[in-house]
DOTOR-953403 format. One record per residue (C-alpha): residue number from 1; x, y, z. Coordinates in pm, whole numbers, plus 50000, padded with zeros to 5 digits. Example, Ala and Ser with C-alpha at 12.3 -4.5 7.8 and 13.67 -1.06 7.14 Angstrom:
2
- i;u;v;w
- 1;51230;49550;50780 .
- 2;51367;49894;50714 .
// end
This chain:
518
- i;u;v;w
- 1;47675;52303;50936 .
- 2;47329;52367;50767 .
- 3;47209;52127;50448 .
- 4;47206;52421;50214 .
- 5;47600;52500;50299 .
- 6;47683;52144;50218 .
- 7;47447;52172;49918 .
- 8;47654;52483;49830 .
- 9;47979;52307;49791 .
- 10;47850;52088;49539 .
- 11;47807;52138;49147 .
- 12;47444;52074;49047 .
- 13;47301;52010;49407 .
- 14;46921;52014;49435 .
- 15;46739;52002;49773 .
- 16;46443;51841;49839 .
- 17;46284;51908;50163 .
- 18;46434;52197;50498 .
- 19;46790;52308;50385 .
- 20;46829;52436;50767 .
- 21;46888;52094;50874 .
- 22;47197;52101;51082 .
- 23;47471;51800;51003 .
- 24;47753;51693;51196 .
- 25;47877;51371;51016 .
- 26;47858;51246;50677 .
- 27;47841;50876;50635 .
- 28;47844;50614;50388 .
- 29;47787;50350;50614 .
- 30;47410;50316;50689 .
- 31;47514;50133;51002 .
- 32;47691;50421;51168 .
- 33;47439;50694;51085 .
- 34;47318;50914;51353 .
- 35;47105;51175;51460 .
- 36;47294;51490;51293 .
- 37;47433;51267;51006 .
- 38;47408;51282;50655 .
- 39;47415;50942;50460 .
- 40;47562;50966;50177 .
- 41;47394;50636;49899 .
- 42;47643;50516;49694 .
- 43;47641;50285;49404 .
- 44;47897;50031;49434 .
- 45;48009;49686;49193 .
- 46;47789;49473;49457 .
- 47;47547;49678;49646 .
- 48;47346;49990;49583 .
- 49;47337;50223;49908 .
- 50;47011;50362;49803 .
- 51;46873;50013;49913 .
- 52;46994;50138;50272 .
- 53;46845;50426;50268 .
- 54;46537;50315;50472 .
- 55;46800;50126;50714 .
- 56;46997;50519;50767 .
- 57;46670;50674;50844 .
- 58;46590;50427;51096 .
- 59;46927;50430;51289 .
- 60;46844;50809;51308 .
- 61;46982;50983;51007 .
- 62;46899;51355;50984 .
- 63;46924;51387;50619 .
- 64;47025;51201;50313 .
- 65;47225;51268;49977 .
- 66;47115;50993;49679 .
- 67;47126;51012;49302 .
- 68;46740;50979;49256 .
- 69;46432;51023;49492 .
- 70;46448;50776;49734 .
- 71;46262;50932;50037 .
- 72;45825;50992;49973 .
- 73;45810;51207;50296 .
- 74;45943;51555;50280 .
- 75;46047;51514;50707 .
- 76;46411;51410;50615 .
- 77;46548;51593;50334 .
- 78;46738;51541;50082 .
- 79;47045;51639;49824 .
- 80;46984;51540;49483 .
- 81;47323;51533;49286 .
- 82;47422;51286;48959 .
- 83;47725;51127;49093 .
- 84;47718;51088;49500 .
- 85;48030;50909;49488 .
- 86;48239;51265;49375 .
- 87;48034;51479;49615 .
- 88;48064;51254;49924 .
- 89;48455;51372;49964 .
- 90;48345;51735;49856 .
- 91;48050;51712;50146 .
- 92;48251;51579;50413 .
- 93;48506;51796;50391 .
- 94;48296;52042;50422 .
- 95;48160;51915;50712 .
- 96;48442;51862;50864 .
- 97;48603;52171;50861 .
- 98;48821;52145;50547 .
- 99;49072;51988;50724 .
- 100;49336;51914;50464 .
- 101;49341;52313;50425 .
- 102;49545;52312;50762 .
- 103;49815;52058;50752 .
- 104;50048;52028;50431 .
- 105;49940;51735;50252 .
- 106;50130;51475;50029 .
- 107;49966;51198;49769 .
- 108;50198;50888;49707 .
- 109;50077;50693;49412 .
- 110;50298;50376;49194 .
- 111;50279;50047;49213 .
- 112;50592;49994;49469 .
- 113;50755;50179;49746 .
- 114;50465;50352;49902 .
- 115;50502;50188;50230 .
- 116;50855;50253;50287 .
- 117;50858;50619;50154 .
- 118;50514;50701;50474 .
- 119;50782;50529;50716 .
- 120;51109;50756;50580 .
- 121;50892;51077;50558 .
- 122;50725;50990;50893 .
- 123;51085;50982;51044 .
- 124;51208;51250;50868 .
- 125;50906;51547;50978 .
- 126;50960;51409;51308 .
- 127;51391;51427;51305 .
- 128;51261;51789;51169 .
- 129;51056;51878;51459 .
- 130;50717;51810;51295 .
- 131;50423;51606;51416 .
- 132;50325;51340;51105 .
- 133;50035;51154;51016 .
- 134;49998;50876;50770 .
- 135;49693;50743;50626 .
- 136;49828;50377;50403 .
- 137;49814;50008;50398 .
- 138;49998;49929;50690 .
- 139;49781;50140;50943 .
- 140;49652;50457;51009 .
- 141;49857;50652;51213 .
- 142;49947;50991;51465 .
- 143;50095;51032;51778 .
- 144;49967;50812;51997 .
- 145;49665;50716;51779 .
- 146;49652;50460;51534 .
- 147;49395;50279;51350 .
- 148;49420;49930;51125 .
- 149;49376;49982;50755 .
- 150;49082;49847;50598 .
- 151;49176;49998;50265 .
- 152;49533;50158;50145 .
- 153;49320;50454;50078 .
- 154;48992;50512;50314 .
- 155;48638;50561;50132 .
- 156;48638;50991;50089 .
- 157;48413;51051;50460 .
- 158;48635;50827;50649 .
- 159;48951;50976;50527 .
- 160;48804;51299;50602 .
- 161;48712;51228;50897 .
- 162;49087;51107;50981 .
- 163;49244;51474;50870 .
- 164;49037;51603;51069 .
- 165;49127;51429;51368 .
- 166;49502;51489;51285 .
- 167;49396;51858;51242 .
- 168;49278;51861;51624 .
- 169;49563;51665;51732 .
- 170;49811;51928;51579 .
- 171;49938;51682;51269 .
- 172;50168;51899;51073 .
- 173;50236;51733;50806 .
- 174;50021;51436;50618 .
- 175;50113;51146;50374 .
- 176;49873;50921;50253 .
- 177;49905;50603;50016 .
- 178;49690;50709;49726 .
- 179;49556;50379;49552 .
- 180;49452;50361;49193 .
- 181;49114;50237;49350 .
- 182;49085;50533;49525 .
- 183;49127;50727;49259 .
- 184;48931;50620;49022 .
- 185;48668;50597;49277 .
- 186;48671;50937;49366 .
- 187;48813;50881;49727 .
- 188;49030;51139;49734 .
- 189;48772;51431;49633 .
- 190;48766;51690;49857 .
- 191;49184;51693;49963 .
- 192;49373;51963;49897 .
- 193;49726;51867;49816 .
- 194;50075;52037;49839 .
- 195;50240;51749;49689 .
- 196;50187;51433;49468 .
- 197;50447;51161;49406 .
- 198;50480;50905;49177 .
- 199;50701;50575;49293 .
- 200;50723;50316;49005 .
- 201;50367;50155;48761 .
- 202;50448;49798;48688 .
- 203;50166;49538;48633 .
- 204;49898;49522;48892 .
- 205;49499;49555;48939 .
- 206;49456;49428;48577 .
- 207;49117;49266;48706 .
- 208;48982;49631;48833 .
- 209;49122;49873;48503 .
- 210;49153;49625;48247 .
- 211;49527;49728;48112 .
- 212;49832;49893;48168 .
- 213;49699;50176;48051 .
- 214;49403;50264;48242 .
- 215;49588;50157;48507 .
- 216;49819;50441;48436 .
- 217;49521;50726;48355 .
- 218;49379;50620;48702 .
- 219;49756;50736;48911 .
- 220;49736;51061;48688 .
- 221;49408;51157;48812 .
- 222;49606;51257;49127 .
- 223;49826;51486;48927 .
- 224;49627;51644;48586 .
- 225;49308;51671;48808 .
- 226;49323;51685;49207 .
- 227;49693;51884;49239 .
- 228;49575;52116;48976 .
- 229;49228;52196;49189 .
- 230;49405;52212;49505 .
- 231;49397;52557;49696 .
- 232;49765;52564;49823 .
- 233;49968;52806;49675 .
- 234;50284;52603;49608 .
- 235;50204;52320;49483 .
- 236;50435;52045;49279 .
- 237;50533;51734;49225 .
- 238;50820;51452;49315 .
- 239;50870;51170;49004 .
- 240;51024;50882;48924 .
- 241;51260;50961;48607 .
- 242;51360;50641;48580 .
- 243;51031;50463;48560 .
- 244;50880;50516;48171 .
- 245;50547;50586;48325 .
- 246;50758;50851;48499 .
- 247;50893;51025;48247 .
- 248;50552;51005;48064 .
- 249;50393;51190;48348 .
- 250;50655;51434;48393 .
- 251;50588;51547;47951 .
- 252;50199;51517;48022 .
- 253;50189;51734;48381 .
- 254;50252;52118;48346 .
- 255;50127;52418;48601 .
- 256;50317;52334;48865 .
- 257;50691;52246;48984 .
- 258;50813;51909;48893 .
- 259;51148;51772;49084 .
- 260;51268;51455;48927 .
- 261;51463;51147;49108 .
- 262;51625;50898;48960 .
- 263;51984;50739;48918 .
- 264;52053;50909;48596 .
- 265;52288;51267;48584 .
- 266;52010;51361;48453 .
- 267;51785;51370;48773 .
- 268;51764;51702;49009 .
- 269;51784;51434;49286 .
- 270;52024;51109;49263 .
- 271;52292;50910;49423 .
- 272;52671;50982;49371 .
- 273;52898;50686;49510 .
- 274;52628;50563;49698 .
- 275;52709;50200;49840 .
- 276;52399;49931;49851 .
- 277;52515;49608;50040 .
- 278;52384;49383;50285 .
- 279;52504;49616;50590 .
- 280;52256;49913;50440 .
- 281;52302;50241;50192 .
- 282;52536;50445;50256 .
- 283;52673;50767;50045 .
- 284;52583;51120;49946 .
- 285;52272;51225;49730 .
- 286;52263;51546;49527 .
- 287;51995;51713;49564 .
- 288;51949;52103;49408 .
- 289;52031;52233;49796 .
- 290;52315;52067;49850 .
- 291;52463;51708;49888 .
- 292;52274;51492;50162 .
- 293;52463;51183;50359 .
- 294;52312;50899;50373 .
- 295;52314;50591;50599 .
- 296;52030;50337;50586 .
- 297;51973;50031;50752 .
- 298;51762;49913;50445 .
- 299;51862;49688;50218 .
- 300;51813;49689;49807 .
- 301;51859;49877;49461 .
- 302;51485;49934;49557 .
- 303;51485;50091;49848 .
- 304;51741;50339;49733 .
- 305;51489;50474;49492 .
- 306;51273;50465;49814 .
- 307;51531;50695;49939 .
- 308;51545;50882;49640 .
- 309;51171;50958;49648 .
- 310;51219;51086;50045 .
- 311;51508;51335;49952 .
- 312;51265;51489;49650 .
- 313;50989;51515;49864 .
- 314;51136;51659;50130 .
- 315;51357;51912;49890 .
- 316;50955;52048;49723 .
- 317;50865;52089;50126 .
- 318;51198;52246;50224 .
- 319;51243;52037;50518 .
- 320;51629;52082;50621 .
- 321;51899;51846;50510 .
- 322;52040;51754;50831 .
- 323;51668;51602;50928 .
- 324;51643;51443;50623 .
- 325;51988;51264;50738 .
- 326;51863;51219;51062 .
- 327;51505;51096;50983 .
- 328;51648;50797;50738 .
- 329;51935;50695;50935 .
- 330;51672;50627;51202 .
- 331;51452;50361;50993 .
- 332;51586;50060;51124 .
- 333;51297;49846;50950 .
- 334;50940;49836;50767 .
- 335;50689;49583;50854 .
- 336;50682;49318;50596 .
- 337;50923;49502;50349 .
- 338;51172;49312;50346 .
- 339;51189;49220;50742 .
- 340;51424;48963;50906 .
- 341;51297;48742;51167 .
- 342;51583;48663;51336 .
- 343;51666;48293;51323 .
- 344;51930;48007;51379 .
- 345;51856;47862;51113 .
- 346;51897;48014;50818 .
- 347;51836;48391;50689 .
- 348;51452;48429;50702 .
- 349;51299;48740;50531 .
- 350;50925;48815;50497 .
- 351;50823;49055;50223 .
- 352;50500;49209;50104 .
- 353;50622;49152;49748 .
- 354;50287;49063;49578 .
- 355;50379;49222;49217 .
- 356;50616;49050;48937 .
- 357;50858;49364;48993 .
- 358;50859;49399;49348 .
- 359;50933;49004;49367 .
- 360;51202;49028;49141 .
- 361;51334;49352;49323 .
- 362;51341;49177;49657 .
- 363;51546;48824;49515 .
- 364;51804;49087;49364 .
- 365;51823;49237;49704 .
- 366;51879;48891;49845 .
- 367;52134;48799;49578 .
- 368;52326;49054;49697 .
- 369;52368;48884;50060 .
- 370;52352;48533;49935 .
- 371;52580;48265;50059 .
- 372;52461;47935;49955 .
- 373;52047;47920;49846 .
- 374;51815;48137;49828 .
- 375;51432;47961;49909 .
- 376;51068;48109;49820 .
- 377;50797;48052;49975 .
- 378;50521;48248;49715 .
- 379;50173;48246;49640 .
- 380;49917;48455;49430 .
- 381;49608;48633;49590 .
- 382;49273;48507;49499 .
- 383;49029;48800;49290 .
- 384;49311;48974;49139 .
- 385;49485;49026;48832 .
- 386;49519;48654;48702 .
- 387;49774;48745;48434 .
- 388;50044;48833;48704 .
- 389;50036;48457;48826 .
- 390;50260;48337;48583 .
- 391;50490;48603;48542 .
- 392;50480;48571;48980 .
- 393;50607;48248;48935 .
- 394;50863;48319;48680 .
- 395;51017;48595;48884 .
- 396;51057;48355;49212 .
- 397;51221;48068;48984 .
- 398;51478;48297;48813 .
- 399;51564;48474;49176 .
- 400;51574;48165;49389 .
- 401;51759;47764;49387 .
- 402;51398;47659;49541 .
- 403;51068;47738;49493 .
- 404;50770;47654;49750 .
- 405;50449;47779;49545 .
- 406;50139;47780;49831 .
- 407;49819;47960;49936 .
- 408;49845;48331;49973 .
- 409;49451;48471;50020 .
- 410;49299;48316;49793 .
- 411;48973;48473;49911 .
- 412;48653;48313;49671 .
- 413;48909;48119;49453 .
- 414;49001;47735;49483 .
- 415;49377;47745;49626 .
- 416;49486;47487;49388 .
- 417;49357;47662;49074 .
- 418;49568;47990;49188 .
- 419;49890;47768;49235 .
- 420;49867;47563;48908 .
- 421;49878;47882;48746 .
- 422;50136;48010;48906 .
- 423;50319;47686;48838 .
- 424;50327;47744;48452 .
- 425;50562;48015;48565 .
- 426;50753;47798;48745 .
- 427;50789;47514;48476 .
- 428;50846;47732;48176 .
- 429;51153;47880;48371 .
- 430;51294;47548;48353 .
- 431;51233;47433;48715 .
- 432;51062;47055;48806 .
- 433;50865;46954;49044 .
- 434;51035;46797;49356 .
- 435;51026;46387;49275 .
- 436;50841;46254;49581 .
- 437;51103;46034;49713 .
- 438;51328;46337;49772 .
- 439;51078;46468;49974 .
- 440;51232;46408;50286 .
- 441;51602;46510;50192 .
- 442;51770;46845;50083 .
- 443;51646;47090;49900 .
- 444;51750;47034;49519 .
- 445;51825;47350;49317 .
- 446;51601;47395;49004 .
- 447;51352;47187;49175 .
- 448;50969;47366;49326 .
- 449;50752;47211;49550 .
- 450;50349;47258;49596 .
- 451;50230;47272;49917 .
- 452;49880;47456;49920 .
- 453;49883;47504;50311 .
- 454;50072;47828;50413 .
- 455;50161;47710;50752 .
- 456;50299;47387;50622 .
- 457;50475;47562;50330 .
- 458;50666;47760;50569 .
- 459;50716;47462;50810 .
- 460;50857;47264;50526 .
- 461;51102;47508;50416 .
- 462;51263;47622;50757 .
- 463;51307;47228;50846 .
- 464;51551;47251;50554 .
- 465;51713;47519;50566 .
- 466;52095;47488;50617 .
- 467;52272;47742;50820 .
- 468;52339;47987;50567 .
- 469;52017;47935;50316 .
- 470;51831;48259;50307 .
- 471;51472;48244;50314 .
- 472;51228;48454;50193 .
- 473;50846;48432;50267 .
- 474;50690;48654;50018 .
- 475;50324;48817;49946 .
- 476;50181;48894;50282 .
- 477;50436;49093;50479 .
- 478;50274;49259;50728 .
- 479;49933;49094;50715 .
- 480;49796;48954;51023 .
- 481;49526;48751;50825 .
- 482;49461;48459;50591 .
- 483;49156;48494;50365 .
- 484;48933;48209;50269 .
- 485;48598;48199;50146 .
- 486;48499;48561;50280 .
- 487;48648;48467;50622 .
- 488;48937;48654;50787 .
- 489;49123;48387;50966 .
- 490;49466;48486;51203 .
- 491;49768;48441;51007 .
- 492;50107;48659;51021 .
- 493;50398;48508;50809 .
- 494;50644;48637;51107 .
- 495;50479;48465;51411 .
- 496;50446;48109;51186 .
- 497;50797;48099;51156 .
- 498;50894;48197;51498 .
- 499;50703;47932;51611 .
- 500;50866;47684;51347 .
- 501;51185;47806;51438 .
- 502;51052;47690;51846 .
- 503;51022;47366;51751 .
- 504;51304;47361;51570 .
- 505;51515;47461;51853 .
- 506;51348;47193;52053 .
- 507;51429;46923;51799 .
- 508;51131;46870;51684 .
- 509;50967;46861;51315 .
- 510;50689;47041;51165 .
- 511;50452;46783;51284 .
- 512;50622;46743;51619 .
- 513;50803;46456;51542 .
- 514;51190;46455;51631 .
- 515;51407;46637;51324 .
- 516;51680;46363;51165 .
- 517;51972;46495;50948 .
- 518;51995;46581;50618 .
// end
């Protein structure tokens, strides 16, 4: 594709030097450009890619989109355009063949849920006879490809980049994750969408938007800006009626169809004598084309709205009821939602659950199966919304008989100033800390304990457990990783505890030495 075509696409696009110049790639990157790549300087909250510009043109980039003259010599042109963070979606789309154009594409945004809805609508296109692709925080995903997330949501030229691989590898039918981040940073420019959905908004990414309510104006951008612009000619919109940011959406959003979940009569689609228990769901949900039957292997009040969201989505695509019964009776499991590691001793569950809400929604999940404690093993991450540390706290004492506050990734923070505020939580629900000559013995309700190393944390916990204790290991879920001061270091919440749970078949401690009564 020639400069001037790309040039073309964009509002207010100047050119500076040969507009024949033929690109192949759009980057962002100055470490991956190439000959017949355009890199694309962007202005981020650290660095500013026109300081790379030099470093693009040396690694053999043919051209180069900036906000401001950055290049003396006239032998690599460039596109001038005021904000190169909108146009680099817009560009790379373009050169890349407008792939979204070819596949139908859905947006999830909320706080909650998105995970588990790309695993139910992955199952379902495929029960359906479809060939799905999902793009979200677990991993990247098609076929037989799949890629390890970086981001929920890509930066706009590698997510382009991704449709259009899933274009050539016959991907009918797309779901991404759609972050706030990525919205607000202009990530998704450049998709056209058949469908946006909108899971839950509780309190999250305070330290990015500031409040509640930008936090909310950022998840609308996907539906009073980008589903609006979108090309495809039936276009609408799946939303959470029970959520109050829901129902605000639903009065602010016109243009387009609007099918509502939710457990209300009220709903198009919602449950009638639906049956949540630890076994599963099970029951019938209306939906406006007829009843569909229902039986999940997921637990949870939450993941029936999960459920809830899949049967709304697929009714706006018209994907046929009995694969929509098929496709969720065949999700067994998600990765770190809510996952059991099997186990002797005790119930052990490991849950991303990194949110006040979603903490509290997994404990009432667990309530439901509880036969003696409940444990948590919690922590905070490190360069996030501070204000959710308390209230994180606070959730896991009022859902649990013991509380284990530790490390989660605390990234550039000191470990110990995350936990002591998560401890306020903890204390002002009534709870004290563990007296240190109990430390050895049983675990006493109402009682927390601090133990800033994660691995120890969990070792602690599972040496304790009694038979029937359930134990849940919250925060990290699927995350193979544990970071510290800038450093990624191996770490998955499911493989610690299988190898506690070694030793503690062997008879041995957390620290090897030989495991005494309690």
């Amino acid at each position: 594709m020639k400069l001037s075509e790309i040039a073309h696409a964009l509002n207010n696009a100047q050119i500076v030097g040969d507009p024949s110049v033929e690109i192949t790639a759009v980057h962002h990157d100055s470490r991956k450009s190439l000959p017949g790549s355009l890199f694309v300087a962007m202005r981020g909250e650290v660095v500013d890619g026109h300081n790379y510009i030099g470093a693009a043109l040396k690694a053999g980039a043919s051209a180069v989109m900036a906000e401001r003259r950055s290049i003396q010599s006239q032998e690599v042109p460039e596109i001038l355009v005021p904000d190169t963070r909108a146009a680099l979606g817009i560009a790379a789309a373009e050169v890349y063949g407008r792939p979204t154009e070819k596949l139908s594409l859905t947006g999830i945004t909320g706080t909650n849920g998105k995970t588990t809805l790309t695993f139910l609508l992955e199952s379902i296109v495929k029960a359906a006879g479809g060939y799905p692709g999902v793009v979200g925080t677990i991993s990247h995903r098609w076929g037989t490809a799949e890629q390890a997330a970086a981001h929920t949501t890509p930066e706009a030229s590698d997510l382009q980049m991704l449709f259009r691989d899933m274009v050539r590898d016959s991907v009918t039918h797309a779901f991404v994750e759609v972050s706030s981040h990525g919205l607000h940073r202009g990530r998704l420019e450049g998709c056209e969408f058949d469908l946006g959905v909108f899971t839950n908004l509780t309190q999250d990414h305070l330290d990015y938007h500031g409040s509640l309510e930008e936090y909310y104006l950022a998840k609308r951008i996907l539906f009073d800006r980008l589903l609006p612009s979108s090309s495809k000619s039936k276009k609408a919109a799946a939303i959470n009626w029970e959520d109050p940011y829901g129902l605000r959406l639903i009065r602010e959003t016109q243009g387009y169809p609007i099918i509502g979940y939710g457990i209300g009569e009220d709903s198009e689609v919602r449950p009638l004598n639906i049956t949540v228990d630890p076994d599963g769901i099970r029951g019938t949900i209306v939906t406006p084309r007829g009843n569909v039957r229902v039986e999940s292997a997921l637990a949870g009040s939450f993941n029936l709205m999960n459920i809830l969201a899949a049967v709304a989505v697929c009714e706006c695509l018209e994907i046929p009821i009995a694969a929509v019964q098929q496709g969720l009776a065949a999700v067994r499991a998600v990765p770190g939602r809510l996952e059991r590691v099997e186990s002797e001793q005790g119930i052990i569950f490991v849950d991303y659950a990194h949110t006040p809400n979603a903490l509290k929604n997994v404990l009432d999940a667990l309530r439901i199966m509880k036969r003696s404690r409940i444990v948590t093993v919690m922590g905070c991450g490190g360069d996030r919304d501070t204000a959710k540390r308390p209230l994180m706290g606070a959730e896991a004492a009022a859902g649990s008989d013991f509380v284990i506050v530790t490390s989660d990734n605390p990234r550039s923070e000191d470990p110990l100033d995350i936990i002591r505020q998560v401890e306020v939580g903890v204390r002002d629900s009534g709870y004290k800390l563990l007296p240190a000559d109990l430390n050895g013995k049983t675990l006493h309700p109402g009682c927390y304990k601090v133990i800033p190393d994660r691995g120890n944390a969990i070792a602690w916990a599972i040496d304790r457990l009694s038979r029937d204790d359930i134990l849940l290991v919250a925060g990290k879920g699927h995350e193979t990783y544990q970071e510290i001061k800038g450093v990624r270091y191996p770490f998955d919440d499911r493989e610690v505890i299988r190898k506690e749970l070694r030793k503690h078949a062997s008879g041995t401690g957390p620290n090897g030495e030989r495991k005494g009564s309690l």
